[in-house]
Legacy VTK file of the C-alpha trace (Angstrom):
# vtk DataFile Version 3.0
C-alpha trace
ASCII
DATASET POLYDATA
POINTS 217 float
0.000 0.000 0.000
3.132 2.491 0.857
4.406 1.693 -2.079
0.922 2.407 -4.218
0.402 5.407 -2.597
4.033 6.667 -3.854
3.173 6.165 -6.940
-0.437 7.993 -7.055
1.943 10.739 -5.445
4.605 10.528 -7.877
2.083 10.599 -10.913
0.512 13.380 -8.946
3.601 15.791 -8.657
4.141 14.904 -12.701
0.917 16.015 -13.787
0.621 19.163 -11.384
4.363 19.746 -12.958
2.920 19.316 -16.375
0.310 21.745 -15.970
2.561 24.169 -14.425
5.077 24.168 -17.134
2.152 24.655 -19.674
1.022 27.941 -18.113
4.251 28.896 -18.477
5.653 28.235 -21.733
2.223 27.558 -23.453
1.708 31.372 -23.658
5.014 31.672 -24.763
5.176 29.245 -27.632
1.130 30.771 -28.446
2.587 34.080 -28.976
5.895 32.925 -30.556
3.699 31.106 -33.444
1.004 34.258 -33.401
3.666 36.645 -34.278
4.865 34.526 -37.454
1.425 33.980 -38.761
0.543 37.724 -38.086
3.757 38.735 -40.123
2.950 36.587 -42.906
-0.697 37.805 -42.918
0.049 41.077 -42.757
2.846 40.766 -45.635
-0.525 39.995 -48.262
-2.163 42.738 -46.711
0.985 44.856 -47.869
0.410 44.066 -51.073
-3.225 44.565 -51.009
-2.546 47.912 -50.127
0.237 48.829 -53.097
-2.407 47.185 -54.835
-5.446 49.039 -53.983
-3.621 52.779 -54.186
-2.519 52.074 -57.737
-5.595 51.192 -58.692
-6.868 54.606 -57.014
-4.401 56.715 -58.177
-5.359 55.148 -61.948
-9.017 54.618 -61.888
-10.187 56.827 -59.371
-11.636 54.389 -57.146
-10.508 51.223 -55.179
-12.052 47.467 -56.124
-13.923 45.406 -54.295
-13.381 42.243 -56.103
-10.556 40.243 -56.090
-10.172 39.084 -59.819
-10.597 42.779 -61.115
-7.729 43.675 -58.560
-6.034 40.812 -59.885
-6.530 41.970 -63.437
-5.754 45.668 -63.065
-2.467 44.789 -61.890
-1.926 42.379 -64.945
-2.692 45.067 -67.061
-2.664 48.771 -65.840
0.080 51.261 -66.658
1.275 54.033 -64.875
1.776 57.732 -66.440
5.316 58.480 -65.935
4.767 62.421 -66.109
7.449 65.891 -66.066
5.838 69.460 -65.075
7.633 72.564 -66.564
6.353 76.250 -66.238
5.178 77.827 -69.125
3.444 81.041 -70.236
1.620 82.738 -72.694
0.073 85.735 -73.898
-3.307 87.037 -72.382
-4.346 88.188 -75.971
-7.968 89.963 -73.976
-5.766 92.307 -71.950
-3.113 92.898 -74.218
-5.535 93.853 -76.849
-7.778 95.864 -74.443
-4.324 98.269 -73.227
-3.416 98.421 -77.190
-0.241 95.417 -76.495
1.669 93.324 -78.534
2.652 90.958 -75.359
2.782 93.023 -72.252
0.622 90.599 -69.919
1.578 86.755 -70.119
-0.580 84.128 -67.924
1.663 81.684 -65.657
0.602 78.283 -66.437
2.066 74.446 -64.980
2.348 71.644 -68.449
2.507 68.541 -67.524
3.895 66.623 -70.083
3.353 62.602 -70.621
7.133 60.872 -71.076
6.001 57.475 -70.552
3.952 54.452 -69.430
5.046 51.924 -67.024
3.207 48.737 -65.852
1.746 48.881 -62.798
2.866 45.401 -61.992
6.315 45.566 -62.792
6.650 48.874 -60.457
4.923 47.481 -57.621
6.293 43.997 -57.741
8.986 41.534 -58.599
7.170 38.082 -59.838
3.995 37.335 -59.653
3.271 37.021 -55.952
0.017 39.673 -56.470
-2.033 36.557 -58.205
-2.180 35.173 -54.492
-2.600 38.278 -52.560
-5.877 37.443 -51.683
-4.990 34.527 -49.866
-5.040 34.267 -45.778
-0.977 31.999 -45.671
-1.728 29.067 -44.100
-5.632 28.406 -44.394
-7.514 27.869 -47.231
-9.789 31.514 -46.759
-9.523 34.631 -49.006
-9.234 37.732 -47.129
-13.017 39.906 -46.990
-12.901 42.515 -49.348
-15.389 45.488 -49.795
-15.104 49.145 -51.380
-17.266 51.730 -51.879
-17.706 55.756 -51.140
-18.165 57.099 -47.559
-20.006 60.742 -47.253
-17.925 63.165 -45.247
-19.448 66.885 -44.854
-21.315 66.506 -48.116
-18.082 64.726 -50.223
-17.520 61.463 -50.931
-14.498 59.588 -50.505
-13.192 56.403 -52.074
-12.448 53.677 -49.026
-11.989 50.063 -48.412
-11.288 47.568 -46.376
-9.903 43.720 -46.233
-9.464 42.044 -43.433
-9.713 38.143 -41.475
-10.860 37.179 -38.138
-7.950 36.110 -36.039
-9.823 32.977 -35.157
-9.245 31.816 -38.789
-5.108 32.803 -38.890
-4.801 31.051 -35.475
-6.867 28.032 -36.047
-5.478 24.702 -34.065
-3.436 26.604 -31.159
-5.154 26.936 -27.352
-8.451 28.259 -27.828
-8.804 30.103 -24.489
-5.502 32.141 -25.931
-7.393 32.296 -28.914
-9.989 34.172 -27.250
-7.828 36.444 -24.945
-6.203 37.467 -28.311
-9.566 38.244 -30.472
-10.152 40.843 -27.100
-6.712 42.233 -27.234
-6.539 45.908 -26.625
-2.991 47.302 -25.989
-0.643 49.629 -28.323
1.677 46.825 -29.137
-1.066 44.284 -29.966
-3.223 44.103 -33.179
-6.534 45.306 -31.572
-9.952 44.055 -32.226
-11.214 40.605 -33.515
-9.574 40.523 -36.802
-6.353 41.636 -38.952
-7.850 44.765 -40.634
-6.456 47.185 -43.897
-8.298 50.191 -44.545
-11.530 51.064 -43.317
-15.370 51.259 -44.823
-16.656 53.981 -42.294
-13.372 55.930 -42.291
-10.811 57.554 -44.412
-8.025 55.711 -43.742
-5.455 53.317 -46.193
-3.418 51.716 -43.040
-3.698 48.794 -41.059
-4.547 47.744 -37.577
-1.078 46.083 -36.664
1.328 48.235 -34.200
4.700 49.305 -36.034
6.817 46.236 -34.570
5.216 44.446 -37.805
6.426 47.158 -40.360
10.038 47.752 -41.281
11.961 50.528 -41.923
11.178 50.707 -44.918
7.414 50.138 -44.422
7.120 53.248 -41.876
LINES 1 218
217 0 1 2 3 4 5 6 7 8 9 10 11 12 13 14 15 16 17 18 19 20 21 22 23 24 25 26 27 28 29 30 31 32 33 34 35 36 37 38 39 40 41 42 43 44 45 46 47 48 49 50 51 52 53 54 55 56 57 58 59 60 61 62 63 64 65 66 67 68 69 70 71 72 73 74 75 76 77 78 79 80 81 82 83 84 85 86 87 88 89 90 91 92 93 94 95 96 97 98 99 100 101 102 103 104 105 106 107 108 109 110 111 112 113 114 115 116 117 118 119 120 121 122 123 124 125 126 127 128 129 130 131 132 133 134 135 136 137 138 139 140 141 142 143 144 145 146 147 148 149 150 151 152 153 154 155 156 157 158 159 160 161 162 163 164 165 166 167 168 169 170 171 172 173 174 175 176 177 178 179 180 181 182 183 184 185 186 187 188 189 190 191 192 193 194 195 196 197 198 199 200 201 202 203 204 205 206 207 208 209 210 211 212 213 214 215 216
């Protein structure tokens, strides 16, 4: 019996160890894996965004639908453009004062030198045929666009963005939860992974800078 009731002990101290450890390192290795699949998630949403403002600056607007994105990158160009100042002669008030060419108006040309394709400025293979992709799950990121009303003028926005539960499908789901409620300045706030916005004006993400480098910022 002394020797049965070491055992229960022994098996007892092991599993309270066990649990003990996982509080401890289970966090650590949750957040350790979180941060890679954030990074990779929010490298797409990078793209997205070059994306999106190109097709902006172009058509005037932003898509919301993937395979027009997709297709405007394949095949939009970019006006590579020079301004010079130029002038001429205000032939009204030189002819009303009796002139030849006393009065010139001060105008900006901007002259067309070029086209360039969007895709080859933007990026280097073909990596923007996938951008819609969430790495690591089989889900597309949501996409919408539209106009938003501001004091009477309406805007261009939109938005893409994935719940968190999807990127961090198969770790702890308690953490899982604690992280969808996250609310701190170096955490990605809010339920999901978020570019853009459909009820503001805004082009950036919801990530804190530690995900953007240099070069991003």
């Amino acid at each position: 019996m002394k020797l049965i009731i070491q055992l229960v002990l022994w098996v007892i101290i092991i599993f309270l160890g066990w649990k003990l450890y996982n509080s401890v390192i289970g966090p650590v290795q949750f957040n350790k894996t979180k941060v890679e699949r954030y990074e990779k998630v929010i490298a797409k949403l990078k793209d997205v965004k070059k994306a999106q403002l190109a097709h902006q600056q172009i058509t005037g607007k932003y898509s919301g639908n993937w395979d027009s994105l997709v297709r405007f990158v394949d095949t939009a160009k970019f006006a590579i453009t020079a301004r010079r100042d130029s002038s001429y002669a205000d032939v009204e008030k030189n002819k009303a004062y009796g002139l030849t060419s006393g009065y010139f108006i001060d105008v900006i040309v901007i002259d067309t030198l070029r086209f360039q394709s969007v895709k080859d400025s933007l990026f280097k293979g073909d990596r923007y045929k996938t951008m819609m992709n969430v790495p690591g799950t089989d889900a597309k990121f949501e996409l919408a666009a539209g106009k938003l009303d501001k004091n009477g003028i309406k805007y261009s926005v939109f938005e893409a963005k994935v719940d968190k539960t999807v990127i961090l499908e198969g770790l702890d789901s308690d953490l899982i939860v604690q992280e969808t409620q996250v609310n701190s300045v170096d955490g990605v706030n809010g339920p999901n992974i978020r570019l853009g916005s459909m009820t503001e004006i805004n082009t950036s993400g919801n990530w804190p800078k530690l995900y953007d480098k240099a070069t991003d910022q």
